[in-house]
C-alpha positions in Angstrom: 108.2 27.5 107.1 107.8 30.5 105.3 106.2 30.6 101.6 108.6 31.5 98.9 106.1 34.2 97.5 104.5 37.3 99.3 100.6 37.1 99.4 99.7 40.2 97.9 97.6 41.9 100.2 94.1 43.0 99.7 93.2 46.7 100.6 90.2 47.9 102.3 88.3 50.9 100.4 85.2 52.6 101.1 82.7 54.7 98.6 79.8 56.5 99.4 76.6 55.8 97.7 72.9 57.1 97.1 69.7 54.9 96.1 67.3 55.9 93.7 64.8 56.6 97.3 67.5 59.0 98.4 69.5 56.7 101.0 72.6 57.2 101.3 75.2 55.1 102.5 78.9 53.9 102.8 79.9 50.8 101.5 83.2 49.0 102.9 85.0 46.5 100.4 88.4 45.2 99.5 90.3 44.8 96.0 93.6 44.5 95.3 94.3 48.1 93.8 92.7 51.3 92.7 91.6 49.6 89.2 89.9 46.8 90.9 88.0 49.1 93.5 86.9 51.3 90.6 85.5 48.4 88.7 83.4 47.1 92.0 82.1 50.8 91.9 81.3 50.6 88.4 79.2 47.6 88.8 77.6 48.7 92.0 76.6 51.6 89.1 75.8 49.4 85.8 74.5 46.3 87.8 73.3 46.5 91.5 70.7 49.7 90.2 72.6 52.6 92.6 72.0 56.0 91.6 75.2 57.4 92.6 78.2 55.9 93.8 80.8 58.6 94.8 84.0 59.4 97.2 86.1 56.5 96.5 88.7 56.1 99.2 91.7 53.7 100.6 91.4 53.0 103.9 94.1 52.0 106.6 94.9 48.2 107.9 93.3 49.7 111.3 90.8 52.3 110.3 88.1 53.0 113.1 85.1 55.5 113.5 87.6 58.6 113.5 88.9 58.1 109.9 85.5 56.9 108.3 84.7 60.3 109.9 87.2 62.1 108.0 87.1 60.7 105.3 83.3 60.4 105.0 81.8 63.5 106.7 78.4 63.4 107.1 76.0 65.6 104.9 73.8 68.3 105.7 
């Protein structure tokens, strides 16, 4: 039997990130919308002590290797 509400779907979002030792990185979370991912990256700022947190972007149901790639090209 089928629920008599849609689940709203959480979406997958990705932001690139740099410690104060220089390591950089790419973290992969979900949140609900745009607002919610930009709070997580504001706390990842104000309370987990990154240095820079950068590069927000949504990410597809299925993404793979190829559009981390894209979306998160590696720096020189």
């Amino acid at each position: 039997m089928k629920s008599s509400y849609s689940e709203k779907k959480r979406m997958q979002w990705g932001v690139q990130y740099q410690l104060e030792s220089g390591t950089m990185g790419l973290c992969i979370f979900s949140a609900d919308d745009y607002i919610e991912a930009n709070i997580y990256v504001l706390e990842m700022l104000l309370d987990y002590g990154y240095q820079q947190v950068f590069n927000l972007q949504p990410l597809s149901a299925r993404y793979g290797i190829a559009e981390l790639l894209r979306l998160f090209p590696a720096s020189k």
